[in-house]
N, C-alpha and C positions, 0 to 999 in steps of 0.2 A: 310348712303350710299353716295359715292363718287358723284359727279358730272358727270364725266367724264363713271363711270359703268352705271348710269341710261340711259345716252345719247346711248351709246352701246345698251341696253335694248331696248329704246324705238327705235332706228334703223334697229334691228334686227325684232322687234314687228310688224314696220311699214314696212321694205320690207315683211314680208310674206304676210301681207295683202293685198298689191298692187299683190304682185304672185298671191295668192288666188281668187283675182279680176281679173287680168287678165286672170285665168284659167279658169273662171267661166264665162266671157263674149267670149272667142275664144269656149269654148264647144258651148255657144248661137247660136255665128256667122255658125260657119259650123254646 
């Protein structure tokens, strides 16, 4: 695997979790 497609990967990987996190702490707050 390319370098350059993992970084992609783990990018992609890494914003939906922070989404996820974030979505999951604003349902908390309100």
């Amino acid at each position: 695997m390319k370098t350059a497609e993992l970084n992609s990967l783990t990018l992609t990987w890494i914003r939906q979790l922070v989404t996820l996190c974030g979505a999951k702490s604003l349902g908390e707050v309100s």
